[in-house]
N, C-alpha and C positions, 0 to 999 in steps of 0.2 A: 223598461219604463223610460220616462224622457231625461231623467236627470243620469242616468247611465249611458245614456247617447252619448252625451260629450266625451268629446276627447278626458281622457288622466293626463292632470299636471306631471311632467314627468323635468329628471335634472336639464333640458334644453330651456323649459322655463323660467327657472331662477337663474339659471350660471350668468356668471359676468363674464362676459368674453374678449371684454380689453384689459387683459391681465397681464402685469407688472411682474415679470419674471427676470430671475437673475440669470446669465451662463456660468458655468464653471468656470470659466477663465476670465473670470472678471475680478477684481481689484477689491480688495477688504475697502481701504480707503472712499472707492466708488462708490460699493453697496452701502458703506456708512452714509454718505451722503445723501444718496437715493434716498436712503429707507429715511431722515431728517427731512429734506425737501418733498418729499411726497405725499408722507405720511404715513409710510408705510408699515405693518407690525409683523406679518409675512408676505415670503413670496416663494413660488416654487423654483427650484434649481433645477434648468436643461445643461446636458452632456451636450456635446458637437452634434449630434443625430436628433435634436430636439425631446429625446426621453427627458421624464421628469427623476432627477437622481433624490431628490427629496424636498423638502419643507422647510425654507431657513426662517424661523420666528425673531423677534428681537434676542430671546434668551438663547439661543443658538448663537448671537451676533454674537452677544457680551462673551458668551465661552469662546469663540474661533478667538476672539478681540482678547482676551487675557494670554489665551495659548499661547499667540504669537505677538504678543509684548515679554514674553517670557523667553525670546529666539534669536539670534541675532539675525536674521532671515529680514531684507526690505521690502523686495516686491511676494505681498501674498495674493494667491486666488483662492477664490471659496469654492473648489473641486480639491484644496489639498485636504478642506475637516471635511470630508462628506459623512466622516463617521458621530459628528454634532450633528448631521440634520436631522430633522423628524422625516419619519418616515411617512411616506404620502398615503392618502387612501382614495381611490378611485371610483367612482360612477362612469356609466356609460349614456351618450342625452338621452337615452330611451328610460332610464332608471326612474322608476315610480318613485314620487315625493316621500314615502313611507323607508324606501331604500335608502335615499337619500339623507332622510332627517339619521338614520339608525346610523349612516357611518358619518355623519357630522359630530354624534356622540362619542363614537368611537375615536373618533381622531383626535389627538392629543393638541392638535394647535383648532381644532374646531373649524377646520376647514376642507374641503373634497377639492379633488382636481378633476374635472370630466372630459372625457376621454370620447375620440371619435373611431369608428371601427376599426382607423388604422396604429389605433393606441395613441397616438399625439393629441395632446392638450389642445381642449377647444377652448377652456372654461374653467369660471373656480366658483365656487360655490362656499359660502360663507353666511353664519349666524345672519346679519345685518339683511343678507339678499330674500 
């Protein structure tokens, strides 16, 4: 019928594609700032090879942020707590909006990373979008 003709919204639809990503060798201090001037509440954390190593949320921040007020340690990068980040959940832009909404639920910061055939982040996908 004609309303099955169209195209499925699928995750290429929604994802926002100028995504506000951390690296792992970046600067607690930096990402504090960021994430204050931006407005940020997450952002995914890439390794040197662009993989997404996980989900840094604000409450992610405040724990790296207490650990290492607790260290005498001065320059931090946020690859040393990867074991604070949230772990990511991934869509692929083909993924049906049903796929989609189901791992938004699942994911503990409510966010998807969407992923292109070659695994590297195209996108993120978020409640709001």
């Amino acid at each position: 019928t004609l309303g099955q003709n169209k195209a499925m919204k699928t995750a290429q639809d929604l994802m926002t594609s100028q995504v506000y990503s951390i690296n792992s060798s970046d600067e607690l201090d930096t990402v504090i700032r960021n994430f204050l001037q931006y407005g940020v509440t997450t952002a995914p954390v890439l390794d040197h090879m662009g993989d997404v190593l996980g989900i840094l949320s604000e409450l992610s921040l405040v724990k790296i942020f207490v650990r290492q007020s607790l260290k005498e340690s001065k320059v931090v990068r946020i690859g040393q707590f990867s074991d604070i980040l949230e772990e990511p959940f991934f869509v692929s832009l083909d993924t049906p909006i049903a796929g989609v909404m189901k791992a938004l639920v699942q994911s503990p910061t409510h966010r998807v990373v969407v992923q292109n055939l070659g695994k590297q982040m195209v996108g993120v996908i978020s409640p709001k979008d």
